[in-house]
Backbone as CSV, one residue per row, in Angstrom:
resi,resn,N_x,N_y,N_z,CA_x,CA_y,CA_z,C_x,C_y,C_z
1,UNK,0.847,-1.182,0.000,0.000,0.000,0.000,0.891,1.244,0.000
2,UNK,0.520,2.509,-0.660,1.382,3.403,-1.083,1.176,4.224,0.298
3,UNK,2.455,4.856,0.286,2.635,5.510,1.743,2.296,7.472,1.213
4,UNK,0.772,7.464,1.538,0.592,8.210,0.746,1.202,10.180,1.993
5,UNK,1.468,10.247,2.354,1.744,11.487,3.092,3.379,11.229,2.867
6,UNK,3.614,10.127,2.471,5.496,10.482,2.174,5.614,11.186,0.568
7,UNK,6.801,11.670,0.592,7.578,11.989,-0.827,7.873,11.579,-1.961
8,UNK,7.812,11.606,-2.830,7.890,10.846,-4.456,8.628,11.461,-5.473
9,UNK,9.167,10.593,-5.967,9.782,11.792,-7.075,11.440,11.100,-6.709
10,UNK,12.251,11.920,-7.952,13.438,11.761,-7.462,13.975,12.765,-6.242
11,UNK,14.488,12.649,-5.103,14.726,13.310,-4.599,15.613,12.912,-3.458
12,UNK,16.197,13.613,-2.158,16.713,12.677,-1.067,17.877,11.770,-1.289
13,UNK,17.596,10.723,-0.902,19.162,9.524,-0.836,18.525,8.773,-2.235
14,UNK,17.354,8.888,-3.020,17.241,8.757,-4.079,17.800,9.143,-5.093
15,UNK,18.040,10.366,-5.179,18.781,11.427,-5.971,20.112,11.101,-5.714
16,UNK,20.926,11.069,-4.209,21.896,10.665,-4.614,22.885,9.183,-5.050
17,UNK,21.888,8.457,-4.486,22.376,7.320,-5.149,22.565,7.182,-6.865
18,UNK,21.537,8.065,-7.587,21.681,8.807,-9.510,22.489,8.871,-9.482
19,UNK,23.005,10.379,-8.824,23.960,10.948,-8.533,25.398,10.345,-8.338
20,UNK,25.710,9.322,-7.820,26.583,8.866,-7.572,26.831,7.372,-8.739
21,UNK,25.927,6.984,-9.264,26.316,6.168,-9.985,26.445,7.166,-11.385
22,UNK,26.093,8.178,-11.723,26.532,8.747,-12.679,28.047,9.659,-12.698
23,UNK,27.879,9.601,-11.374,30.229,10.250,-11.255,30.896,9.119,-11.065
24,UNK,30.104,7.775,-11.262,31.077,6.704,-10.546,31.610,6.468,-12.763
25,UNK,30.266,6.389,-13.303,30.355,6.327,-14.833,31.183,7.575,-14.914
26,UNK,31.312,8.549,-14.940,32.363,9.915,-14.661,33.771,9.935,-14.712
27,UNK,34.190,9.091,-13.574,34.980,8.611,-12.939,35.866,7.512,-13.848
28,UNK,35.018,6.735,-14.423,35.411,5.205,-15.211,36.204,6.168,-16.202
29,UNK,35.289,7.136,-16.959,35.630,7.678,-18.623,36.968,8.680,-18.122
30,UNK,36.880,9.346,-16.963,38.330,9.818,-16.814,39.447,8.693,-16.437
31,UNK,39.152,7.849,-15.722,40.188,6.626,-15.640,40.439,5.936,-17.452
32,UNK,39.740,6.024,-17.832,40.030,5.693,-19.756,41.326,6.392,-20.014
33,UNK,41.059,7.800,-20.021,42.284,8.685,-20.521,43.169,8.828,-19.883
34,UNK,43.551,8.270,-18.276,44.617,8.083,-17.716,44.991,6.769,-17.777
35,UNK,44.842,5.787,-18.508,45.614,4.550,-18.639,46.564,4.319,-19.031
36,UNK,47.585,5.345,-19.643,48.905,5.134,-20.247,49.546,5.718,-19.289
37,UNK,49.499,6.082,-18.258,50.059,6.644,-17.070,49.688,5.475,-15.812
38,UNK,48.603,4.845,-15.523,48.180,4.490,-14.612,49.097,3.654,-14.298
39,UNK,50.001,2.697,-14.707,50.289,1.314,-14.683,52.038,1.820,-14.647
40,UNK,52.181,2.421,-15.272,53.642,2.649,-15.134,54.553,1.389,-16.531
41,UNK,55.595,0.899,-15.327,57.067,0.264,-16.342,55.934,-1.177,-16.085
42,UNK,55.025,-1.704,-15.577,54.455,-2.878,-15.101,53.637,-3.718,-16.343
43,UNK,54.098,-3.254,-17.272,53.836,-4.253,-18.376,54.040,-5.524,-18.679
44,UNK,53.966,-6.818,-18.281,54.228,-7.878,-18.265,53.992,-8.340,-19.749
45,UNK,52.946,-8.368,-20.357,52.411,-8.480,-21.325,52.122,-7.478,-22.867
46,UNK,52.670,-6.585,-22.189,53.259,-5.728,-23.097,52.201,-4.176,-22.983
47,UNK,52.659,-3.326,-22.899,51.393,-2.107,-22.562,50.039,-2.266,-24.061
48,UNK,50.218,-2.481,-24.613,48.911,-2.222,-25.443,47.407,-3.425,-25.105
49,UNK,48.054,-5.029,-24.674,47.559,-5.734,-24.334,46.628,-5.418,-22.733
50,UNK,47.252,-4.541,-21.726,47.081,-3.865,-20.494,46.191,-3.461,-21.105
51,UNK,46.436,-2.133,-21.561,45.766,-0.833,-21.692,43.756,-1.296,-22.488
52,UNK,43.922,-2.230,-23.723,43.161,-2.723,-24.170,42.201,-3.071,-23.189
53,UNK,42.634,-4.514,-22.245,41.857,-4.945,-21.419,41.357,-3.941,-20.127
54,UNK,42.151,-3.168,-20.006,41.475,-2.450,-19.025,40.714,-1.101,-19.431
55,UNK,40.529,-1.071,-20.471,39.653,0.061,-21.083,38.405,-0.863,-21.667
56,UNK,38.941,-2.226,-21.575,37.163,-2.965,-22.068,37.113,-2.941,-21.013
57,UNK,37.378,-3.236,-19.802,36.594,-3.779,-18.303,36.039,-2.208,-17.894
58,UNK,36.586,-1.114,-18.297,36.055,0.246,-17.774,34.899,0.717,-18.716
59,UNK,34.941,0.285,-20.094,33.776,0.763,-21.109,32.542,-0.175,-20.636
60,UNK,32.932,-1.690,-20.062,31.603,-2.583,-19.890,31.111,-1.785,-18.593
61,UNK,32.139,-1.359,-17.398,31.428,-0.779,-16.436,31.001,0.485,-16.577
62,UNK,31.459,1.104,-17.211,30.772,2.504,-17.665,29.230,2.335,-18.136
63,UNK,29.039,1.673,-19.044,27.705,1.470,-19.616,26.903,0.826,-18.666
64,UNK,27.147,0.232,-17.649,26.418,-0.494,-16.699,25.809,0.435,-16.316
65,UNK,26.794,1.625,-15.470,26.271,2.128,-14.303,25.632,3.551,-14.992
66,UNK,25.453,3.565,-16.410,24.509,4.633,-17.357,23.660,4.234,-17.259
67,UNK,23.822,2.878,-17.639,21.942,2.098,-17.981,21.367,2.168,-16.017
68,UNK,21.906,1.724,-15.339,21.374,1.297,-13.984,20.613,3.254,-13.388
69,UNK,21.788,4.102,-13.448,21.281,5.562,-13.534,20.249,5.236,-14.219
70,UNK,19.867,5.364,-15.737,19.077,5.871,-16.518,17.522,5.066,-16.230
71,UNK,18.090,3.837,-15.786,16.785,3.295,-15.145,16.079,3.898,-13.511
72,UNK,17.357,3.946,-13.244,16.536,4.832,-11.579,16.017,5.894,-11.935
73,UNK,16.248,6.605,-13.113,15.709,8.248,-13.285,15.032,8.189,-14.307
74,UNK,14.732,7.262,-15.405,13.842,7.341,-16.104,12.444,6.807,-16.481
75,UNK,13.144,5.391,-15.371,11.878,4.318,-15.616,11.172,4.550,-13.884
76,UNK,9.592,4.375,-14.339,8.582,4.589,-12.629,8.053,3.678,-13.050
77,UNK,8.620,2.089,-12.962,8.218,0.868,-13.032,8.037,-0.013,-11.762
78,UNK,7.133,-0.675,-11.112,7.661,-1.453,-10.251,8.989,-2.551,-10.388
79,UNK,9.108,-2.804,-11.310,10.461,-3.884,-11.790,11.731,-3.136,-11.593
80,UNK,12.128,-1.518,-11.659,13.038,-0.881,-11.882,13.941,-1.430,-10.423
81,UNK,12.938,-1.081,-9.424,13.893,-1.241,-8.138,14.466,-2.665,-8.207
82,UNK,13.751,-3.558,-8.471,14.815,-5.424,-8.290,15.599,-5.063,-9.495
83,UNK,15.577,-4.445,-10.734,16.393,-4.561,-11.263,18.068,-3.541,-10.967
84,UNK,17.250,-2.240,-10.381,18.580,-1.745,-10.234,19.217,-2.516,-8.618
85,UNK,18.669,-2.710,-8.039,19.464,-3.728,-6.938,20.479,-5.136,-7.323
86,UNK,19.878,-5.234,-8.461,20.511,-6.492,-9.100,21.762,-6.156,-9.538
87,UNK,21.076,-4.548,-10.353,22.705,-4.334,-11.014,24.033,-3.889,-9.754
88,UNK,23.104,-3.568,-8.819,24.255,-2.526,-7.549,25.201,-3.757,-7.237
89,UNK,24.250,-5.093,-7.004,25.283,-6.082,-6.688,26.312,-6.602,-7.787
90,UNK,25.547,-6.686,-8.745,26.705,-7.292,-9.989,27.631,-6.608,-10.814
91,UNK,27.169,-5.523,-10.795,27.996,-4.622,-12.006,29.095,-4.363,-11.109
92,UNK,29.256,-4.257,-9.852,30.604,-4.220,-9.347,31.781,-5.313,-9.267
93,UNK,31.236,-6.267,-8.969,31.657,-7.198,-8.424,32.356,-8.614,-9.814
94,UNK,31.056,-8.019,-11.133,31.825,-8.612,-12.261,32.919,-7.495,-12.797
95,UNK,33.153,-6.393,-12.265,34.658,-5.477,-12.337,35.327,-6.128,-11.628
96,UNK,34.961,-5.942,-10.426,36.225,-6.889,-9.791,36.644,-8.216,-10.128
97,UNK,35.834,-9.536,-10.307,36.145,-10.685,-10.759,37.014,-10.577,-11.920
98,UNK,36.358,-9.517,-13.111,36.948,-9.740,-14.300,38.718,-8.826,-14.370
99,UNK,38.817,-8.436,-13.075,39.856,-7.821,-13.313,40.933,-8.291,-12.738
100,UNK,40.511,-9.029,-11.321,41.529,-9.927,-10.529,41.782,-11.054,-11.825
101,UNK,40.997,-11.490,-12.512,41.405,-12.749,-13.082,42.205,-12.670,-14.284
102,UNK,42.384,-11.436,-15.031,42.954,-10.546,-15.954,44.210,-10.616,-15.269
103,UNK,44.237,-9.678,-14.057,45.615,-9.678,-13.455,46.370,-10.480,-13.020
104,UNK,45.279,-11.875,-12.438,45.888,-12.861,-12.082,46.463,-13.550,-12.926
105,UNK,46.033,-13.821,-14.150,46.323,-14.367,-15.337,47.968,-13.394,-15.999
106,UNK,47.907,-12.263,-15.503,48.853,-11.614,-16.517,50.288,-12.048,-15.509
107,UNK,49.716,-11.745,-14.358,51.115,-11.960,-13.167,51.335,-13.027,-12.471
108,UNK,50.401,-14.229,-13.040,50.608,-15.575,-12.571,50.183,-15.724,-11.677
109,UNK,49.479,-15.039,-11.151,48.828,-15.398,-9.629,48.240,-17.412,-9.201
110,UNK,48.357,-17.101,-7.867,47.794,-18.938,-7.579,46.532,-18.913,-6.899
111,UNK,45.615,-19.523,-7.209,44.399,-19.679,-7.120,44.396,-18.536,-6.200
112,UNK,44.639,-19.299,-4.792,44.389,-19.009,-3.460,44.593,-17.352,-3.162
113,UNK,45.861,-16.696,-4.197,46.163,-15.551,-3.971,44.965,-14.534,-4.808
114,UNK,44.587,-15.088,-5.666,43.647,-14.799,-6.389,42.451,-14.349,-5.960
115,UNK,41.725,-15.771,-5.445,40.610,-15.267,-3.860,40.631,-14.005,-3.143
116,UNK,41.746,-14.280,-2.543,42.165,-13.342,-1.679,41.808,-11.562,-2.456
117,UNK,42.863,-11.645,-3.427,42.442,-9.811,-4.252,41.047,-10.213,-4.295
118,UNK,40.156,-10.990,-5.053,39.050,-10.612,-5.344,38.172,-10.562,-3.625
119,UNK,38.208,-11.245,-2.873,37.469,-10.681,-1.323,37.883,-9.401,-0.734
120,UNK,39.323,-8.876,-1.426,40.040,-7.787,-1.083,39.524,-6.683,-1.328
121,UNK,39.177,-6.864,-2.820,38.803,-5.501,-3.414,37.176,-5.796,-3.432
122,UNK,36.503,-6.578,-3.006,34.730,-6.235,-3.405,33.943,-6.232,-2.346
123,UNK,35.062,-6.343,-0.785,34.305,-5.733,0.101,33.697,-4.888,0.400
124,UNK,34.491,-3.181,-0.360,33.764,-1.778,0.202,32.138,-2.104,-1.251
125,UNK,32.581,-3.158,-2.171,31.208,-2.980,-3.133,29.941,-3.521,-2.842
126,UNK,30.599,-5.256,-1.897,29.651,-5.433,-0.732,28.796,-4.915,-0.023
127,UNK,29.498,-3.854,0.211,29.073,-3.096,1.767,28.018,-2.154,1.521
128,UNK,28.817,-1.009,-0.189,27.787,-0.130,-0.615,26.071,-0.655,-1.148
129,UNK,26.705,-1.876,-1.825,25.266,-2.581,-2.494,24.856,-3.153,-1.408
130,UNK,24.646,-3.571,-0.219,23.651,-3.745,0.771,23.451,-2.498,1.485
131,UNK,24.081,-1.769,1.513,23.234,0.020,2.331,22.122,0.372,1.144
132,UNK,22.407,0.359,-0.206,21.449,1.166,-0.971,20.417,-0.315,-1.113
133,UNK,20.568,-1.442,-1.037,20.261,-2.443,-1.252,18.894,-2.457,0.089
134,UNK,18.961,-2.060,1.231,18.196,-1.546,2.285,17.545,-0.619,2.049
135,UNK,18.325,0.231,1.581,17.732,1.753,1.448,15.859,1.820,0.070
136,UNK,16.453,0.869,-0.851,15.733,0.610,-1.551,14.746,0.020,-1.593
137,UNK,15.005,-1.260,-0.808,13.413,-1.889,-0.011,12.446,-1.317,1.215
138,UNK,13.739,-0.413,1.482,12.880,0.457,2.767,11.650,1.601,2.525
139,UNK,12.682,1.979,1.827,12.523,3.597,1.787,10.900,3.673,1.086
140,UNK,10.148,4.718,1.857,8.460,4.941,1.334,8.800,6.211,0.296
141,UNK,9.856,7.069,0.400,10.109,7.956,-1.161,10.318,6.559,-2.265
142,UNK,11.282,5.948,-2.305,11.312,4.590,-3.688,10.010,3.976,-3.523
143,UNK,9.332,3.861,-2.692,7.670,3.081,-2.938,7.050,4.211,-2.939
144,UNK,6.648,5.095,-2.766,5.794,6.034,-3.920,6.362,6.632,-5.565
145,UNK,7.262,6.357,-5.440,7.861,7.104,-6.884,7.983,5.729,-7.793
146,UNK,8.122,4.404,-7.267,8.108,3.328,-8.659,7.125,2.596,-8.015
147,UNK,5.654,2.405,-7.452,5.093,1.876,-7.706,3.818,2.034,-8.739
148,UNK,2.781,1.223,-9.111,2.113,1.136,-10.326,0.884,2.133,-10.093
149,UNK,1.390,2.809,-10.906,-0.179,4.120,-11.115,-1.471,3.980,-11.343
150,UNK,-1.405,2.429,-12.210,-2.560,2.348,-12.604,-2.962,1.241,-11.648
151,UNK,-2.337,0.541,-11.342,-3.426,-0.427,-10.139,-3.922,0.925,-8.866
152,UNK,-3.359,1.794,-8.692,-3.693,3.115,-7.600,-5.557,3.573,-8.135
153,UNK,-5.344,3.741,-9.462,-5.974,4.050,-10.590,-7.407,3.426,-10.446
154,UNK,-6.954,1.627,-10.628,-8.184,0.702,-10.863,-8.688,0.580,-9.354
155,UNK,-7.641,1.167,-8.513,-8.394,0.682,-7.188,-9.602,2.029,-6.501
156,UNK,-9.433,2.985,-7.075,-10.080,3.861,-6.859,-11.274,3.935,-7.013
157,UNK,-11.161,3.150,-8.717,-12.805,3.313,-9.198,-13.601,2.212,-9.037
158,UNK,-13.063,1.002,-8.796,-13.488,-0.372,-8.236,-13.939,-0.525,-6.688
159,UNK,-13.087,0.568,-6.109,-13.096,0.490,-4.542,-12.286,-0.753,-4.201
């Protein structure tokens, strides 16, 4: 049932969670143009092979976190919220997988050390995708702003 005396709309920790997945996409496209600097003499595989793979793993996450934005701010679907929760958990976490295993692969890493970077680095992504991951099932601003207008609609005139 819609929490009708609360807020709707984009607005609040709604807004910035947009907000933040659109500087995190921000963020990716300026990390693009610093990749011939980022890495230094650490070419194992030769810098163009680096640079390649880590500008696909930043273009796949870039577009993620456009589409996941563009769905929190464009779509007032009930489906939007499981789907952008879906993406908060995965779109990070297949960066991280796909990048430990890239690296692991380039620097020989052993299984076990492998694990390790990837629990290393996808804890703080863990952590963020279950706060907004709460925030999203909680929150009565995200249940008035994506739930269905027209069942509000049919229930009015049906009683």
């Amino acid at each position: 049932m819609p929490h009708q005396q609360s807020p709707a709309g984009m607005g609040g920790w709604l807004l910035l969670l947009g907000a933040s997945l659109l500087f995190a996409a921000a963020l990716g496209g300026w990390r693009l143009f610093d990749l011939p600097d980022a890495h230094g003499s650490i070419f194992i595989a030769g810098p163009v092979t680096l640079r390649v793979a880590e500008a696909a793993f930043t273009l796949v996450v870039i577009v993620l976190q456009l589409t996941l934005a563009w769905l929190l701010i464009r779509q007032r679907k009930p489906v939007t919220v499981p789907r952008v929760i879906a993406g908060l958990w995965l779109v990070p976490l297949i960066d991280v997988v796909l990048r430990s295993l890239f690296n692991g692969w380039l620097l020989g890493l052993a299984p076990a050390a492998l694990v390790r970077q990837i629990a290393a680095e996808g804890q703080w992504e863990v952590l963020m995708a279950a706060i907004w991951t709460i925030y999203l099932r909680r929150s009565k601003r995200v249940a008035n702003t994506y739930r269905r207008h027209d069942v509000d609609r049919l229930a009015a005139v049906f009683g």
